[in-house]
N, C-alpha and C positions, 0 to 999 in steps of 0.2 A: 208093186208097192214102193214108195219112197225109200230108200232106202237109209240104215241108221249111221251115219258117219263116225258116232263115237266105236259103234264094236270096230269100225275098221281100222279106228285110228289103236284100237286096244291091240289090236291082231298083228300090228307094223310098227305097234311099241313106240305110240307118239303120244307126246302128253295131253292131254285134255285139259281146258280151262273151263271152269266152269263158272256162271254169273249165279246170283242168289237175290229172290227179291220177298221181301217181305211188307212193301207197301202197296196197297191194294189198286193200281194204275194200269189199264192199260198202254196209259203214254208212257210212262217209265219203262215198262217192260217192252215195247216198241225200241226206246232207247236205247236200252242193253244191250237188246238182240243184233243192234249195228253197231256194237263198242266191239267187236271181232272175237265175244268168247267164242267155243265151238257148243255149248251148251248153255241155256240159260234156266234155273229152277224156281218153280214159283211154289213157295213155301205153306203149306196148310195148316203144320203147326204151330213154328210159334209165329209168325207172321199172322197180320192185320187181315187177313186174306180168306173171304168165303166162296161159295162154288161160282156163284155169277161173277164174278171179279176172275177167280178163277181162271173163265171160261174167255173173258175177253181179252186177260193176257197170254194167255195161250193162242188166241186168234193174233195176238199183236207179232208175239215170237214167233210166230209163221209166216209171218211177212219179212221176218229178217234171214239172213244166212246158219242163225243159232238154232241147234237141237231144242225144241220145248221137251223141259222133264218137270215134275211136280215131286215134293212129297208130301206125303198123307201123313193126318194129323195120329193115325191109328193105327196095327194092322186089320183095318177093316175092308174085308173084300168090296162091301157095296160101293165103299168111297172108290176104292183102288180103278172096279171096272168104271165108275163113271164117269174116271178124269182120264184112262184111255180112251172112253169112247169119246170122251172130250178133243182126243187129240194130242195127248202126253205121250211124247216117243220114249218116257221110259220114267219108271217111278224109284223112288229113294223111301224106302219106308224105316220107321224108327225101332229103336228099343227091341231089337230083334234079340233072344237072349238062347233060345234052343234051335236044333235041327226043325221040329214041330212047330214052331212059329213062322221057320223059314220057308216051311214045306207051306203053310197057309198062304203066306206073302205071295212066295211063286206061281201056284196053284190058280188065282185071281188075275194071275198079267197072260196066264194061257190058256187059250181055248183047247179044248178037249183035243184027243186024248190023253194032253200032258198036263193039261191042268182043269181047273172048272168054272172059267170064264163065259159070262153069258154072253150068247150072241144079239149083237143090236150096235155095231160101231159107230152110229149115228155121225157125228162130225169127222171122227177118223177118216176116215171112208173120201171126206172131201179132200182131207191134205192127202192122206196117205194113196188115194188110188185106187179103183173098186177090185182091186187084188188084193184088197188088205186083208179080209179073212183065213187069205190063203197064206200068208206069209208073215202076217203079226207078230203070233209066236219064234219067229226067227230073229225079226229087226227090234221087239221092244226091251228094251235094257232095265234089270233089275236088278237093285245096290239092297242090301241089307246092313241096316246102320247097328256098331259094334259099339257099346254106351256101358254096359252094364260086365261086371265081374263075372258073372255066368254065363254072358257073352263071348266072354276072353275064356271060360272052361268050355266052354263046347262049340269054340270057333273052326276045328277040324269038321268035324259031321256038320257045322253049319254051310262049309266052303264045300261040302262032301251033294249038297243038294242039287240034284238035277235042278236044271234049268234058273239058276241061280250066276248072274254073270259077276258078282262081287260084290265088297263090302264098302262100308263108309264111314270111318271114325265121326262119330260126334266129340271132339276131345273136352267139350267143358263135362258133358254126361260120363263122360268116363273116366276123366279127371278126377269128378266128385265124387263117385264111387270107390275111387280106390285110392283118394287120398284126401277127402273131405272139404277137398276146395274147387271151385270149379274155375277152371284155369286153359284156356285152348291152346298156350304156348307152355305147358307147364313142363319145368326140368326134374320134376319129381323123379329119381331113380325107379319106383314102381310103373309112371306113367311112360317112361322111357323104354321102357323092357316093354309093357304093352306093345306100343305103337310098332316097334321092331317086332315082335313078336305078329303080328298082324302082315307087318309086311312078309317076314319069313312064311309064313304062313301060305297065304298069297299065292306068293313064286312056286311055294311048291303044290298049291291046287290050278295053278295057272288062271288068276283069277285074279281081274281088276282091284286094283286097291285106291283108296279113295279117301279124303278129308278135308274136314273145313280147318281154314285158315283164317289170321285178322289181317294180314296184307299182302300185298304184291309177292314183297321179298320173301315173307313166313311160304309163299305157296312154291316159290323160286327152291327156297330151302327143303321142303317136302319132295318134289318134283328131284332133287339131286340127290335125298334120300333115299327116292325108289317109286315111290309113290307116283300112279297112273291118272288120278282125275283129282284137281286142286278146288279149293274156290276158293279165292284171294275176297275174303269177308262179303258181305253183303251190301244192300241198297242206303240199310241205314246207316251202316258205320260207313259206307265210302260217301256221303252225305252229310256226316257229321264232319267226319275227315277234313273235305274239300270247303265244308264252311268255315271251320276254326284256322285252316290254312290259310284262307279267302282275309279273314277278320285279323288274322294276325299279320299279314305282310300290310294291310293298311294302315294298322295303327305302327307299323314297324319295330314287331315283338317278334318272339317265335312260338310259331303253333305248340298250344301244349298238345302234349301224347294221349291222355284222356279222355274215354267217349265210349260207345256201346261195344259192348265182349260181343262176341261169334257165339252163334249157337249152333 
């Protein structure tokens, strides 16, 4: 089976960049996949993005040198197994809030006896290698996304779950919760202690940490914090970015800073 370059690069304590797309292309996501992230994520939630779209940008980021990872709009097992057997080397699921949610999440990326993944890898099988049954449960990488207050109370036994390889700050969703604003760089002292809190956390389950970011530098700055898998914003804001950039050296202004939040 293919093997998954992000746990190795987790294992040798290398940082992870990871791409985010939330418009529904497989040329775009083609694209990404050669901008040198080591991961690229193609978004079910809030992204424009259904299973057929899905399906062909996953085929697109397998033509590139980038990990395909998805996340699910749910913790819903049906989605979860059908975007591995799609071919998702590993899923980010959201709004994760107990041990019990986690243990469902998990439970769906692995085939028996560790989990209760149904057998039928259909696509997988072509990227990954007809070893992949044997060996799935080893290479597919599972983040459980940390959003919610209840999240933040029962993030020990959530990092405590077999076969669970880490978490994934949503920081506008967690933001919002624990300080009424949704803010992805937000300096809120509550939001502050979270994020640390997560990372400590982490180090002492030995267990990827992860967040989304609105830039380059926000992910530069994470990554110096501690933090093992970045994503320097998504399709739309590096697209909005790059256009107000574009528009403003022409008319010989400067780019305003303003444009679509991180989710």
């Amino acid at each position: 089976m293919r093997k998954n370059p992000l746990k190795a690069a987790f294992r040798e304590q290398q940082p992870i960049i990871n791409g985010w797309l939330a418009i529904p292309s497989g040329y775009s996501a083609e694209i990404a996949g050669h901008q040198g992230y080591d991961s690229v994520t193609v978004d079910m939630q809030h992204g424009m993005i259904d299973f057929a779209s899905a399906l062909s940008m996953l085929q697109a980021i397998s033509a590139t040198p980038a990990t395909p990872l998805a996340r699910v709009n749910t913790n819903d097992p049906a989605q979860i197994m059908r975007l591995l057997d799609a071919g998702a080397w590993g899923i980010i699921c959201p709004m994760i809030s107990t041990a019990g949610q986690a243990q469902q999440f998990v439970s769906a990326c692995r085939y028996p006896p560790l989990g209760n993944r149904s057998f039928g890898p259909a696509r997988a099988l072509l990227y990954g290698g007809k070893d992949y049954p044997q060996y799935a449960n080893e290479e597919i990488l599972t983040l459980a996304m940390i959003e919610t207050r209840e999240g933040l109370d029962n993030l020990d036994a959530i990092l405590d779950t077999n076969g669970l390889d880490g978490v994934f700050i949503g920081p506008n969703d967690l933001s919002l919760t624990l300080t009424g604003s949704a803010s992805a760089e937000s300096q809120h002292p509550e939001m502050l202690a979270a994020v640390e809190r997560v990372l400590d956390r982490c180090r002492a389950h030995n267990k990827l940490a992860g967040i989304f970011c609105t830039s380059g530098q926000a992910a530069a700055n994470r990554l110096a914090q501690g933090f093992h898998f970045v994503t320097p914003a998504n399709d739309v804001m590096q697209l909005g970015s790059a256009a107000r950039t574009a528009i403003a050296a022409a008319r010989g202004e400067t780019a305003p800073a303003t444009g679509t939040s991180g989710y």
